[in-house]
VMD Tcl script that builds the backbone (N, CA, C; Angstrom):
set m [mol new atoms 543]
animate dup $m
set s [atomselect $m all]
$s set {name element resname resid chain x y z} {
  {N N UNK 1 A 180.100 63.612 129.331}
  {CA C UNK 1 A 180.214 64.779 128.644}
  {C C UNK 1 A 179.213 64.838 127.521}
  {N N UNK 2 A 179.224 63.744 127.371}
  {CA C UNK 2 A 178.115 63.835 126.043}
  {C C UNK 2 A 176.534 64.172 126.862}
  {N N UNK 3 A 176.170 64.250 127.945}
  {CA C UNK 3 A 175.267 64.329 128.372}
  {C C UNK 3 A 174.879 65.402 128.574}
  {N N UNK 4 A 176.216 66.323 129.391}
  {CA C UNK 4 A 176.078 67.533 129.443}
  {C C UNK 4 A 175.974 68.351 128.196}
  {N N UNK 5 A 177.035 67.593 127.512}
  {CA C UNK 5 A 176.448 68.481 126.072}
  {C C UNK 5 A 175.409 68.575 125.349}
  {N N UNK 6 A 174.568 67.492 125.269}
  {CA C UNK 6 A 173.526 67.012 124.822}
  {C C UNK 6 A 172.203 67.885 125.608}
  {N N UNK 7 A 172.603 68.246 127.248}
  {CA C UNK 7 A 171.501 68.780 128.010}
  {C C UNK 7 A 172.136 70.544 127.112}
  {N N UNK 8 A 172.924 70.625 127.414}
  {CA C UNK 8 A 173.331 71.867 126.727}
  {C C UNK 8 A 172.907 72.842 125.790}
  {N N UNK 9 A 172.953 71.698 124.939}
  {CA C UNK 9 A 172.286 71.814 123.611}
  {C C UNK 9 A 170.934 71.409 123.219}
  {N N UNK 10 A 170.065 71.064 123.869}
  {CA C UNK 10 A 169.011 70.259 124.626}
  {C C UNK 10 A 168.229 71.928 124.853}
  {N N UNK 11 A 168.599 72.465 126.143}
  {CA C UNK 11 A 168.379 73.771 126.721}
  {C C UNK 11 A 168.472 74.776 125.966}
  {N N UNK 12 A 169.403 74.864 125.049}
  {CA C UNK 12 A 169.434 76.295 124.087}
  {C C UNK 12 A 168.502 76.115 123.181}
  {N N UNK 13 A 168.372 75.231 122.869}
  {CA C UNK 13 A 166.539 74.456 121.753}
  {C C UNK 13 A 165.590 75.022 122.554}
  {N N UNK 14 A 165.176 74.353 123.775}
  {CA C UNK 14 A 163.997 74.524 124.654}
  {C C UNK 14 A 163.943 76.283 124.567}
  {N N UNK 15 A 165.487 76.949 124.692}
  {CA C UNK 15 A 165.328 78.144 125.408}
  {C C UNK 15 A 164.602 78.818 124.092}
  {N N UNK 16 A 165.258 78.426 122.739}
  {CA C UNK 16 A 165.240 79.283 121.604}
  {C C UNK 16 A 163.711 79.230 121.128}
  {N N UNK 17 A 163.359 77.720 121.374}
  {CA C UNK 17 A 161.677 77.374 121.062}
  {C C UNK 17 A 160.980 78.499 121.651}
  {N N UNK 18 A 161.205 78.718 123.003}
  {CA C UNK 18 A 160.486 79.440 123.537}
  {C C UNK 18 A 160.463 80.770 123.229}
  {N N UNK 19 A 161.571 81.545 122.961}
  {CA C UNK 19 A 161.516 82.754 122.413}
  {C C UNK 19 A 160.970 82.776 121.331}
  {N N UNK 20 A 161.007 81.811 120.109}
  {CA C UNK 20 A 160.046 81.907 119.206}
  {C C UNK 20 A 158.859 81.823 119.273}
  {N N UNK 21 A 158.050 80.775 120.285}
  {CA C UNK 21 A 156.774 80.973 120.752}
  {C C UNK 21 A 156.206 81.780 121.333}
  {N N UNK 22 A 157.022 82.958 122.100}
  {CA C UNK 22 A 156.512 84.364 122.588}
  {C C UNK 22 A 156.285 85.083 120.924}
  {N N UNK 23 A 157.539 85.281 120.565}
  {CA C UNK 23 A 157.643 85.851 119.314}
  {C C UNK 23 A 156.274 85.856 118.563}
  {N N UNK 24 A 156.041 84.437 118.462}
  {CA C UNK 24 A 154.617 83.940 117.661}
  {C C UNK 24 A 153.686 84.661 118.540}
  {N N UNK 25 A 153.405 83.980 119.451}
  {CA C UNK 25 A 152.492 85.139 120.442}
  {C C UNK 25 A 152.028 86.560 120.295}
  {N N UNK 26 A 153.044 87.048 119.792}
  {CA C UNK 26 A 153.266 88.659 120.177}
  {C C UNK 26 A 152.611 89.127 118.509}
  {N N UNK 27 A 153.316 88.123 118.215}
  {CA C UNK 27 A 153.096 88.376 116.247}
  {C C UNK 27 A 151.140 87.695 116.117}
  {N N UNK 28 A 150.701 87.144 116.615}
  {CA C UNK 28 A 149.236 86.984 116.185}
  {C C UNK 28 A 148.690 87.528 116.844}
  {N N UNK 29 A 149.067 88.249 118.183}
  {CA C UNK 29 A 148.454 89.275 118.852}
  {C C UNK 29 A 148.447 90.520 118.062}
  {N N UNK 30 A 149.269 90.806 117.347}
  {CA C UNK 30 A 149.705 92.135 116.558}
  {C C UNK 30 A 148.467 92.087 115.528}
  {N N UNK 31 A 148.499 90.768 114.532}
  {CA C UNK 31 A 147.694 90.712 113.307}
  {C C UNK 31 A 146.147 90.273 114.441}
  {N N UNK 32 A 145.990 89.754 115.319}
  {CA C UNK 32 A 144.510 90.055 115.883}
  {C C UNK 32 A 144.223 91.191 115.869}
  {N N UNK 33 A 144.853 92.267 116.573}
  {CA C UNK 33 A 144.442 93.531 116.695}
  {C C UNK 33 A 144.604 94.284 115.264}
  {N N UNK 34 A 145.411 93.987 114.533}
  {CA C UNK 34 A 144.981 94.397 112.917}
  {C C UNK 34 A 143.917 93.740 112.223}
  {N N UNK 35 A 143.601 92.640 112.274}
  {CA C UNK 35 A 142.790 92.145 111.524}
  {C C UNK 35 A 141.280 92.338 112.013}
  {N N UNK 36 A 140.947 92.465 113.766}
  {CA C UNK 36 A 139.672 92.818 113.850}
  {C C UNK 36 A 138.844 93.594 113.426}
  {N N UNK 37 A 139.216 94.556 112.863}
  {CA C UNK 37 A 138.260 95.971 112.414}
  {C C UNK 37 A 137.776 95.782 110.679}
  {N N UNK 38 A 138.622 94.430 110.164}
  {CA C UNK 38 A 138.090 94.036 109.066}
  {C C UNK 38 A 136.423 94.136 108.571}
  {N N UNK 39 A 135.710 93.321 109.409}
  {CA C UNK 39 A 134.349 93.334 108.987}
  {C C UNK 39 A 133.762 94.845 108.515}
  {N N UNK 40 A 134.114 95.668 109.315}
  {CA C UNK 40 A 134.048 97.430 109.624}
  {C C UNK 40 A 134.298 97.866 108.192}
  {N N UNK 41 A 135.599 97.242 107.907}
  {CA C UNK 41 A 136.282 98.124 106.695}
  {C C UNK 41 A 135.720 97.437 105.542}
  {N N UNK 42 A 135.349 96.311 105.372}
  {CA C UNK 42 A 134.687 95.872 104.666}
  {C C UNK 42 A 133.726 96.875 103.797}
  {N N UNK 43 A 132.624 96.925 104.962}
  {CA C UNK 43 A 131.916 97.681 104.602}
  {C C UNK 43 A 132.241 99.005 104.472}
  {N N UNK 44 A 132.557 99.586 104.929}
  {CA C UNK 44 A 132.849 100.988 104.697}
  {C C UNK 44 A 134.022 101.212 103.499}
  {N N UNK 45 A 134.420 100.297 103.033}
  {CA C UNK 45 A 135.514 100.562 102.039}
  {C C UNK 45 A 134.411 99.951 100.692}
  {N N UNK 46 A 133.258 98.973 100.649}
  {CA C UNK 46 A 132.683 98.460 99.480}
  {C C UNK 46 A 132.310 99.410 98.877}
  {N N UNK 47 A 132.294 99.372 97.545}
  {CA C UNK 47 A 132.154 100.830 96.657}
  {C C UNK 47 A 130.685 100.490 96.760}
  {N N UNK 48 A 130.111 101.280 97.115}
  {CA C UNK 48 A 128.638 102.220 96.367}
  {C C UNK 48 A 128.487 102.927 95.694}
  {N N UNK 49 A 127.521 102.776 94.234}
  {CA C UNK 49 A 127.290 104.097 93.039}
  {C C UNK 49 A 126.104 104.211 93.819}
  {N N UNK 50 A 126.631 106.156 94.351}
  {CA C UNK 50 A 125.342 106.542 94.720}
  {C C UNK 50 A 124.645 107.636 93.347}
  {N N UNK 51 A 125.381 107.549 92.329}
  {CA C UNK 51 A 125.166 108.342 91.133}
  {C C UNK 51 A 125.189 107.681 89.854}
  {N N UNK 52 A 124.590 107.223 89.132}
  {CA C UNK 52 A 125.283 106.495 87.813}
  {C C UNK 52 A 125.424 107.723 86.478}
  {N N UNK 53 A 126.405 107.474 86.134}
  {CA C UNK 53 A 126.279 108.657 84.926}
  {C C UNK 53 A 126.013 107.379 83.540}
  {N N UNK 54 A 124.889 108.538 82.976}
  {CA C UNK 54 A 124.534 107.810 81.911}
  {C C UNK 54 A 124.548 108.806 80.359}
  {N N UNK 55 A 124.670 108.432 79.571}
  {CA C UNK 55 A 124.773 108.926 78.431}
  {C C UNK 55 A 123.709 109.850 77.955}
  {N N UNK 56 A 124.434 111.002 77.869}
  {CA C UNK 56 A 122.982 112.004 76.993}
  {C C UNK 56 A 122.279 111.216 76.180}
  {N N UNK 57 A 122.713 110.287 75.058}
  {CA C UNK 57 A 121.968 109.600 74.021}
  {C C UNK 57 A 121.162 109.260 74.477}
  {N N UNK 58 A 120.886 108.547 75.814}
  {CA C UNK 58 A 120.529 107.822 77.100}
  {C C UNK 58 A 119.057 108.615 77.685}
  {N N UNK 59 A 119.531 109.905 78.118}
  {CA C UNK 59 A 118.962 110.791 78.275}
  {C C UNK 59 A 117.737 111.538 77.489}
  {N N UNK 60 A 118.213 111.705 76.272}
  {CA C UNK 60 A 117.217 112.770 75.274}
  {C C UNK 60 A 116.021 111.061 74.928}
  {N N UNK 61 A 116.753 110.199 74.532}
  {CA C UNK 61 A 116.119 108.876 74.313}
  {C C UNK 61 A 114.496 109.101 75.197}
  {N N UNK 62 A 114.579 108.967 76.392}
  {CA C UNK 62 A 114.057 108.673 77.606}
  {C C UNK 62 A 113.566 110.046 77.891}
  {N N UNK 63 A 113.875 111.645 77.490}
  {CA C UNK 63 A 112.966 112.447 77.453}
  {C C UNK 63 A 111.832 112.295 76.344}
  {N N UNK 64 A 112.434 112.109 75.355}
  {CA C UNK 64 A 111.858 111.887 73.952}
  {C C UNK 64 A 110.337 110.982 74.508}
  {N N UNK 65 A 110.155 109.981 75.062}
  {CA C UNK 65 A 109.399 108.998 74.811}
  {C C UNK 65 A 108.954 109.265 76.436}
  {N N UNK 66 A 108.885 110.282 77.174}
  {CA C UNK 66 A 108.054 110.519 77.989}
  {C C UNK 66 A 106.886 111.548 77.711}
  {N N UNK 67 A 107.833 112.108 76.753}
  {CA C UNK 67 A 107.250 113.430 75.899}
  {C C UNK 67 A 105.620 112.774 74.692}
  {N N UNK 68 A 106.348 112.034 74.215}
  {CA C UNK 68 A 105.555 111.281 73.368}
  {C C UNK 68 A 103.939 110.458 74.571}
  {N N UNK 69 A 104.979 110.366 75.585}
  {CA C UNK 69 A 103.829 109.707 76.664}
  {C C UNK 69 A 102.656 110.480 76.873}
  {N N UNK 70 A 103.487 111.771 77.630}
  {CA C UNK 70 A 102.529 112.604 77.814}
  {C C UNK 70 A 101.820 113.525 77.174}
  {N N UNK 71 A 102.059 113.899 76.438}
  {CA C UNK 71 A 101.635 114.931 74.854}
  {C C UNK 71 A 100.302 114.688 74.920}
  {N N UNK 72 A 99.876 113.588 74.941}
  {CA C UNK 72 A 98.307 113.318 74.378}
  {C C UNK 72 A 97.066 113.785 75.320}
  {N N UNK 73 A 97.675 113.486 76.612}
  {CA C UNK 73 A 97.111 113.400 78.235}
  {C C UNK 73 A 97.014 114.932 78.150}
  {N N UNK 74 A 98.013 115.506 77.727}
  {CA C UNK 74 A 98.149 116.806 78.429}
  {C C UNK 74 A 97.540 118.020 77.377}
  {N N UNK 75 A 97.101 117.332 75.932}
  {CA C UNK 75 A 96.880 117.833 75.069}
  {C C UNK 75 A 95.069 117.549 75.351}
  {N N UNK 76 A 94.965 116.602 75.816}
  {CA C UNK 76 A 93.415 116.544 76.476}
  {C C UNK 76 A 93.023 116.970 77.553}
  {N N UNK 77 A 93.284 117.288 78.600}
  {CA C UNK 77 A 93.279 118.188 79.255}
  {C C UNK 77 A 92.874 119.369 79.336}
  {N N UNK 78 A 94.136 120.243 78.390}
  {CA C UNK 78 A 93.479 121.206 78.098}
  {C C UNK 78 A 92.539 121.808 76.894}
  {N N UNK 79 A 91.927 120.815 76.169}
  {CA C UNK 79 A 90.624 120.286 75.301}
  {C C UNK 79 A 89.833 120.770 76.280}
  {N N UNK 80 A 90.148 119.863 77.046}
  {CA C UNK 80 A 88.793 119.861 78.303}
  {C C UNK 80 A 88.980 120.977 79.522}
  {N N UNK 81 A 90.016 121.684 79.795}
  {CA C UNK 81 A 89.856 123.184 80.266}
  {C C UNK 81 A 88.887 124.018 79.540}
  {N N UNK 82 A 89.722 123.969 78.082}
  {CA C UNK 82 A 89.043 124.888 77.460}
  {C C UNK 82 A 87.417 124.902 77.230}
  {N N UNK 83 A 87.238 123.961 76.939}
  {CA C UNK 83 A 85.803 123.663 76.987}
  {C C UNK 83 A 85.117 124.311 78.328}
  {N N UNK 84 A 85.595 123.354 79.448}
  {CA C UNK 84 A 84.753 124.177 80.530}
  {C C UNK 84 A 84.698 125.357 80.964}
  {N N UNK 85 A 85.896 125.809 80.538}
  {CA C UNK 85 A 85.978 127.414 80.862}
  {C C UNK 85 A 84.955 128.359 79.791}
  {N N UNK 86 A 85.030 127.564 78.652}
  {CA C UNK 86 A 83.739 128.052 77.564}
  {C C UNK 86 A 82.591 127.901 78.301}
  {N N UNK 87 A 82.174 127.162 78.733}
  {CA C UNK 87 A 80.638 126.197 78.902}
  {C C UNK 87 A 80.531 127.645 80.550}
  {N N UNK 88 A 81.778 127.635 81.327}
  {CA C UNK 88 A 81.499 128.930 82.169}
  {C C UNK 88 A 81.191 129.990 81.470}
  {N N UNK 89 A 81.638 130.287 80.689}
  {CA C UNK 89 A 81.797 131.576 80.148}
  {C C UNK 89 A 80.497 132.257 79.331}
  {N N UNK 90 A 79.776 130.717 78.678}
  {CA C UNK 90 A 78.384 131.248 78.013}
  {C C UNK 90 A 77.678 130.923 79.490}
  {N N UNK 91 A 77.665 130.445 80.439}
  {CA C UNK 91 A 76.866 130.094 81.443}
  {C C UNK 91 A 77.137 131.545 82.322}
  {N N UNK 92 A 77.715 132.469 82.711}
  {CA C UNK 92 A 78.046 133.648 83.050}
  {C C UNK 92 A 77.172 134.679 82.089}
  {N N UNK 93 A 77.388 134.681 80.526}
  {CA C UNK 93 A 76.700 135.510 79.613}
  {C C UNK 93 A 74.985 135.465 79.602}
  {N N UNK 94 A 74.770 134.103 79.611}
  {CA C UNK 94 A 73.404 134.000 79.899}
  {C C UNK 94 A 72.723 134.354 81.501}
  {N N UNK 95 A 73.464 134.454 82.235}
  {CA C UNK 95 A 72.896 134.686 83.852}
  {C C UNK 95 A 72.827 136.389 84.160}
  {N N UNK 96 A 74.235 137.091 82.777}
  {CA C UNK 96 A 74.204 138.260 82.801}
  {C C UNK 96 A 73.009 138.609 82.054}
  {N N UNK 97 A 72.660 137.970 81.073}
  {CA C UNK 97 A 71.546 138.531 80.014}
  {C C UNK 97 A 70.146 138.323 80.929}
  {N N UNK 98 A 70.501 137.361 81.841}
  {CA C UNK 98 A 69.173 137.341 82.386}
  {C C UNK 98 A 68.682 137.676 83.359}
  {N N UNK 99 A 69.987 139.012 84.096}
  {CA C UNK 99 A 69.537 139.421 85.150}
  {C C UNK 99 A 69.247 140.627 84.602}
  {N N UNK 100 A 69.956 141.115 83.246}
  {CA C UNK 100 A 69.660 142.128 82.738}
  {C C UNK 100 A 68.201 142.611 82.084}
  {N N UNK 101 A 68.030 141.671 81.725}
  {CA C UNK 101 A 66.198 141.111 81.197}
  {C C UNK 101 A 65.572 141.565 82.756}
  {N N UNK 102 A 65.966 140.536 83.360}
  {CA C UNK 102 A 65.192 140.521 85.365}
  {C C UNK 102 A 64.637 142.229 85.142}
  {N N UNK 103 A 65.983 142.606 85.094}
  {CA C UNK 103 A 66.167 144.146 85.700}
  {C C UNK 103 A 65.564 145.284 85.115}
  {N N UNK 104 A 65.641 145.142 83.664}
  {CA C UNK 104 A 64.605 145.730 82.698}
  {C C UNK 104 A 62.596 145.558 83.130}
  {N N UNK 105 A 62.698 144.447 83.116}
  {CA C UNK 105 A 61.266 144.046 83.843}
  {C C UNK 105 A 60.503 144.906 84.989}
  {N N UNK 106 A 62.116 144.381 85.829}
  {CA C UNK 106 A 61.578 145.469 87.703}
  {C C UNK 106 A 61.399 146.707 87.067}
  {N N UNK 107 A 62.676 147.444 86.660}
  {CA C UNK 107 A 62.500 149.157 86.231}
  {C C UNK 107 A 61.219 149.605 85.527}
  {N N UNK 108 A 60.909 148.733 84.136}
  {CA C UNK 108 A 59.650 149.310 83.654}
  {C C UNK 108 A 58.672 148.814 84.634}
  {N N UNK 109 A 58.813 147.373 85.356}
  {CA C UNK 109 A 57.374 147.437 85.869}
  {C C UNK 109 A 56.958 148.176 87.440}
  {N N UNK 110 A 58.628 148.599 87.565}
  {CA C UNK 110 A 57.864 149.591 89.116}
  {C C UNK 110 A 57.880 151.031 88.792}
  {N N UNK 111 A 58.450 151.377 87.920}
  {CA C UNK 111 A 58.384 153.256 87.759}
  {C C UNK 111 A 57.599 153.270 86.410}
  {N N UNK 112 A 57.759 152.469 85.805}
  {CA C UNK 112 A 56.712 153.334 84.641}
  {C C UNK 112 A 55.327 152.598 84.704}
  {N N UNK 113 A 54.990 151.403 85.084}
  {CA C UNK 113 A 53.974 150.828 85.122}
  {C C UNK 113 A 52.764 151.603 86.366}
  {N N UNK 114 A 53.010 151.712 87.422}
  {CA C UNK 114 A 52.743 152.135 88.198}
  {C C UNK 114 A 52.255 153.763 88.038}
  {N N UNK 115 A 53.024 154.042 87.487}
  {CA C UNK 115 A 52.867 155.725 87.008}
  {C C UNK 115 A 51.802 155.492 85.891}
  {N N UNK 116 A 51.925 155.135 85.025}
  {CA C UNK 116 A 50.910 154.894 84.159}
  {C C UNK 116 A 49.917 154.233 84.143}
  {N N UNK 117 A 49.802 153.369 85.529}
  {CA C UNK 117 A 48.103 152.746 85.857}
  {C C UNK 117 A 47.485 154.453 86.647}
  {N N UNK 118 A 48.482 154.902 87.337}
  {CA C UNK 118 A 47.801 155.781 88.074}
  {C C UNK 118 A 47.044 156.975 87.049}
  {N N UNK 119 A 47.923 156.907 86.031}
  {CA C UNK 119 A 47.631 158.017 84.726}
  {C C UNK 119 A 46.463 157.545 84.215}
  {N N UNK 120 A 46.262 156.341 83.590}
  {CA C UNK 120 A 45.220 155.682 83.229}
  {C C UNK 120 A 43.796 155.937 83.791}
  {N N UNK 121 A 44.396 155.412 85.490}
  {CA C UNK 121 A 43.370 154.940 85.902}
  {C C UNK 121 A 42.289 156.863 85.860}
  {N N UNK 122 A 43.437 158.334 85.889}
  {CA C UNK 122 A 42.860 159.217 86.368}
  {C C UNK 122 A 42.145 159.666 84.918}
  {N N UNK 123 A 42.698 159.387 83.567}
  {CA C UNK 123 A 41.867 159.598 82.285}
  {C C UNK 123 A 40.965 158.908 82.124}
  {N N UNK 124 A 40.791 157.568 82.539}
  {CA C UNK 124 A 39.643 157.445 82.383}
  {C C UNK 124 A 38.082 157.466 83.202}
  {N N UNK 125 A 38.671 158.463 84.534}
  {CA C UNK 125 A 37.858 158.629 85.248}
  {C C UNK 125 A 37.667 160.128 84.507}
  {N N UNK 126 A 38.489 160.771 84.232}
  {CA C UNK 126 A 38.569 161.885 83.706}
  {C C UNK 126 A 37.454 161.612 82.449}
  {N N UNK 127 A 37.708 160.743 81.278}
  {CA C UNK 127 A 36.787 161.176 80.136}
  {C C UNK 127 A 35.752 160.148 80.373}
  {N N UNK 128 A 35.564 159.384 81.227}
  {CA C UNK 128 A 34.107 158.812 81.433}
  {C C UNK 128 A 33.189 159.657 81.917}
  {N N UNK 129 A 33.991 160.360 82.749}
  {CA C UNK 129 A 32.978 160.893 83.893}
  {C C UNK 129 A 32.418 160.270 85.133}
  {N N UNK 130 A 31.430 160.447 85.800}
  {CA C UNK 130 A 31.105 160.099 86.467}
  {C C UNK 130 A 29.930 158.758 85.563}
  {N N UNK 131 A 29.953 157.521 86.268}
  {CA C UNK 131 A 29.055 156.682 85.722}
  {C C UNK 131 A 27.955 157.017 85.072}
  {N N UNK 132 A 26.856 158.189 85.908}
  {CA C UNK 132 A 25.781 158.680 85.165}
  {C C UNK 132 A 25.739 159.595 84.323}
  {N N UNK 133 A 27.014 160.205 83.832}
  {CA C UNK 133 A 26.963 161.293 82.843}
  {C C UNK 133 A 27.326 160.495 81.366}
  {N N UNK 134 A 27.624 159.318 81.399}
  {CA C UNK 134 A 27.156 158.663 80.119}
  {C C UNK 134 A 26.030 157.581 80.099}
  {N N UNK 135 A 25.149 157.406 81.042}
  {CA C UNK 135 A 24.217 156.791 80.953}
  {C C UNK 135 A 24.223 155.261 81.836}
  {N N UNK 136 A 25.452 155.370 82.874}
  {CA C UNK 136 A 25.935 154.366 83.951}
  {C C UNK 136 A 26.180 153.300 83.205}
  {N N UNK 137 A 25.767 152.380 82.559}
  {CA C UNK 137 A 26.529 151.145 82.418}
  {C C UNK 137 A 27.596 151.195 81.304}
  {N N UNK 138 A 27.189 152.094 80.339}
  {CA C UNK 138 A 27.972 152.349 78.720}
  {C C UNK 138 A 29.338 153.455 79.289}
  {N N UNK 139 A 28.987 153.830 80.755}
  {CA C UNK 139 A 30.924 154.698 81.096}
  {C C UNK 139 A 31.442 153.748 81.624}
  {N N UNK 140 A 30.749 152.505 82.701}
  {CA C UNK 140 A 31.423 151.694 83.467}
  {C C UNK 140 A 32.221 151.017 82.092}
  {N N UNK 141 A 31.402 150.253 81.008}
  {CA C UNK 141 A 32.135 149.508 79.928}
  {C C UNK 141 A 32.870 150.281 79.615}
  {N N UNK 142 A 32.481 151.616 79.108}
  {CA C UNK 142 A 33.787 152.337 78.422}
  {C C UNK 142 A 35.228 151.812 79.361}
  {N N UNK 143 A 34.705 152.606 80.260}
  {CA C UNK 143 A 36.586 152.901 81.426}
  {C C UNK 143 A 37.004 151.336 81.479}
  {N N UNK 144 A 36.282 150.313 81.564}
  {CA C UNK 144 A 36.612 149.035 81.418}
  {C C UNK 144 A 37.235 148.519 80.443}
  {N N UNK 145 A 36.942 148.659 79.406}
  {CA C UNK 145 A 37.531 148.433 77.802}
  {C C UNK 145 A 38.784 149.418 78.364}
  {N N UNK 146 A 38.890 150.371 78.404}
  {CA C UNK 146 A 39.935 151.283 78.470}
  {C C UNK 146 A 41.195 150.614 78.901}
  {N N UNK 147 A 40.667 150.178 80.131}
  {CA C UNK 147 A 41.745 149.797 80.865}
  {C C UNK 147 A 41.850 148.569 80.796}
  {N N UNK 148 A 41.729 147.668 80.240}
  {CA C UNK 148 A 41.953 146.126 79.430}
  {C C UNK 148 A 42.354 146.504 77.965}
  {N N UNK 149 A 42.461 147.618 77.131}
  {CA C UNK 149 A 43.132 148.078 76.079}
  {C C UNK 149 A 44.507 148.374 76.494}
  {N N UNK 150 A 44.363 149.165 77.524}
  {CA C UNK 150 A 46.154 149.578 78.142}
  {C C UNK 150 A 46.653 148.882 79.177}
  {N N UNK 151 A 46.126 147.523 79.283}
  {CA C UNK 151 A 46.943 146.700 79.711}
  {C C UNK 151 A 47.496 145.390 78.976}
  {N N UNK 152 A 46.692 144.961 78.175}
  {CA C UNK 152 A 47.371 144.738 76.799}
  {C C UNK 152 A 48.333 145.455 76.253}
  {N N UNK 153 A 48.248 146.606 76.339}
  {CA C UNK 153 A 48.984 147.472 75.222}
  {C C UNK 153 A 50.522 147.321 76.127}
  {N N UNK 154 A 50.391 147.588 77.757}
  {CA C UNK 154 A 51.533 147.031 78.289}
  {C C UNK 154 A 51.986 145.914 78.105}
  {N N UNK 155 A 51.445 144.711 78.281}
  {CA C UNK 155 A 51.750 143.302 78.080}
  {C C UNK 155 A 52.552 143.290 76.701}
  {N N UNK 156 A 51.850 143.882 75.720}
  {CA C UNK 156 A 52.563 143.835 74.594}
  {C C UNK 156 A 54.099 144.352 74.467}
  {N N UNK 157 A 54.043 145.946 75.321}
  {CA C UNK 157 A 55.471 146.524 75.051}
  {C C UNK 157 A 56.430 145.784 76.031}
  {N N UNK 158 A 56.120 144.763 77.291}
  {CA C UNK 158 A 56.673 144.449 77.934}
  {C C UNK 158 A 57.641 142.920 77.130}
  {N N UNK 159 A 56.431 142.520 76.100}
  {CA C UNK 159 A 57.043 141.190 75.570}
  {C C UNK 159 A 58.046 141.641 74.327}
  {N N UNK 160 A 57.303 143.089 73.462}
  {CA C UNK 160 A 58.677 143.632 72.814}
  {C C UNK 160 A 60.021 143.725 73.242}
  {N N UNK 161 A 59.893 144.348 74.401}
  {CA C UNK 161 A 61.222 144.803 75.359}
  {C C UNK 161 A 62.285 143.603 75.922}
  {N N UNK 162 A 61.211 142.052 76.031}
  {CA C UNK 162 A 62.094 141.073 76.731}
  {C C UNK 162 A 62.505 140.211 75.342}
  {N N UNK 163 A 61.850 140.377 74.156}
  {CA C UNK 163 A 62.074 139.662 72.549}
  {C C UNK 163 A 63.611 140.601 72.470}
  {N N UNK 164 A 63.457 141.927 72.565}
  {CA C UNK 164 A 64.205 142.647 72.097}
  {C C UNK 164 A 65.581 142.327 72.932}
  {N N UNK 165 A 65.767 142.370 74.506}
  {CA C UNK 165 A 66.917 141.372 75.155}
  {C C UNK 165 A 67.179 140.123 75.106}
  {N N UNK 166 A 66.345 139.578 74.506}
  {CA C UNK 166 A 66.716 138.005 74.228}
  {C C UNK 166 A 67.304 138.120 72.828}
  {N N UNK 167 A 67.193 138.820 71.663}
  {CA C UNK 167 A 67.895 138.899 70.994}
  {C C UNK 167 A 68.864 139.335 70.826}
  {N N UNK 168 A 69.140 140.435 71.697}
  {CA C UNK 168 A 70.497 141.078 71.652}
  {C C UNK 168 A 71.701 139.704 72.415}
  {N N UNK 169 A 71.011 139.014 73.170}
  {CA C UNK 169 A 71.560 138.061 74.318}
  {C C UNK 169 A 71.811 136.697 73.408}
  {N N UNK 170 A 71.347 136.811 72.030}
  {CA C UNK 170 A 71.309 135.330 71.357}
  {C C UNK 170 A 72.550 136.353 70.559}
  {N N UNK 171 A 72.317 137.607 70.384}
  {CA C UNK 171 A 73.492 137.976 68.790}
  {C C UNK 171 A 75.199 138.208 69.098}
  {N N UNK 172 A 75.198 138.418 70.634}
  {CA C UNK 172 A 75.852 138.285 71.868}
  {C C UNK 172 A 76.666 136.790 71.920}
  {N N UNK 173 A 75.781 136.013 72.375}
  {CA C UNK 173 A 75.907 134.479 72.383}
  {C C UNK 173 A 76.548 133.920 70.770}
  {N N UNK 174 A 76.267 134.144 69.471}
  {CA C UNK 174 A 76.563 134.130 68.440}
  {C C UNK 174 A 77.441 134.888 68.024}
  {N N UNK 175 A 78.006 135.636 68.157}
  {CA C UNK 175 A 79.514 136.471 68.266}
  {C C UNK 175 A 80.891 136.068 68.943}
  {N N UNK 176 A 80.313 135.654 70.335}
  {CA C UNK 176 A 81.192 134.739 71.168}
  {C C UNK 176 A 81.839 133.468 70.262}
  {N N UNK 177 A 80.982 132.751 70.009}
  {CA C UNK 177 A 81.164 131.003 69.155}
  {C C UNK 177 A 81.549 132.015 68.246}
  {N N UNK 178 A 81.410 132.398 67.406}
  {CA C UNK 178 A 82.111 132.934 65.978}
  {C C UNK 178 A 83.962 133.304 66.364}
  {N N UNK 179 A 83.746 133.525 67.377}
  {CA C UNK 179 A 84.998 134.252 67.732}
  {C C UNK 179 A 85.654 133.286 68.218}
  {N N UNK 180 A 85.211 132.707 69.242}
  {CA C UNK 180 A 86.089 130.964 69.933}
  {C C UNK 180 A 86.679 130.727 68.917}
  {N N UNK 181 A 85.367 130.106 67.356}
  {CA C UNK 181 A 85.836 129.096 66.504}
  {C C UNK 181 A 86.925 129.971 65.583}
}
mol reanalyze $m
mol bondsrecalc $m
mol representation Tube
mol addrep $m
């Protein structure tokens, strides 16, 4: 009897072990399938600052002393705009003064020059005369002198006329700088 009891009790151990070892089974199967997705959540749960908030003090600080950075750069700069846009600006005035000069030149020297060699040339055929009615060589000199007198006399009004745009083009130029400065 003691044997049977002993197997008895023997068997309800074995039986009970075993239900606890399913049990266990069932229970680390449970926490396997909970615990795998760990690595996953890991990451996806680790905090990231995708923003940091920082202090206005923080802020104006760090505008302040970019400001100070750049001020100088940007204050030279436009030193040097200004300048070149000057250095265009008399370089424009002078190309105007000097097409205006150009143009003065062409006008007197194709309509009035032209008109007045032809005028010339007909007075002094006009008051010479013909070569032999002053004695041939003393009309040829005359009309010769004549017309080396009034072409000088052009040369001259032509260099008045370009003195006279170059000055207006310098008092021009000197008004500008007065006014910049």
């Amino acid at each position: 009897m003691t044997t049977s009891q002993s197997l008895a009790s023997l068997s309800a151990s074995v039986t009970s072990l075993r239900s606890s070892l399913s049990l266990l089974d069932s229970s680390i199967s449970i926490l396997d399938s909970g615990i795998s997705d760990f690595p996953r959540l890991k990451t996806v749960l680790s905090s990231t600052r995708h923003f940091e908030l920082t202090p206005s003090t923080t802020l104006t600080l760090a505008q302040a002393s970019l400001a100070s950075e750049l001020s100088p750069a940007i204050t030279t700069l436009l030193q040097r705009t200004e300048q070149y846009i000057a250095k265009l600006e008399r370089k424009q005035n002078n190309l105007v003064a000097r097409s205006e000069l150009l143009e003065g030149r062409l006008e007197g020297g194709e309509g009035r020059t032209g008109v007045r060699r032809q005028r010339s040339l007909e007075k002094i055929v006009r008051r010479a005369g013909t070569p032999n009615s002053l004695g041939g060589r003393e009309g040829e000199e005359r009309a010769l002198r004549l017309k080396t007198l009034r072409q000088k006399k052009e040369r001259l009004g032509y260099a008045v006329e370009r003195l006279t745009l170059q000055s207006q083009q310098r008092q021009r130029q000197l008004r500008m700088s007065v006014a910049a400065t």
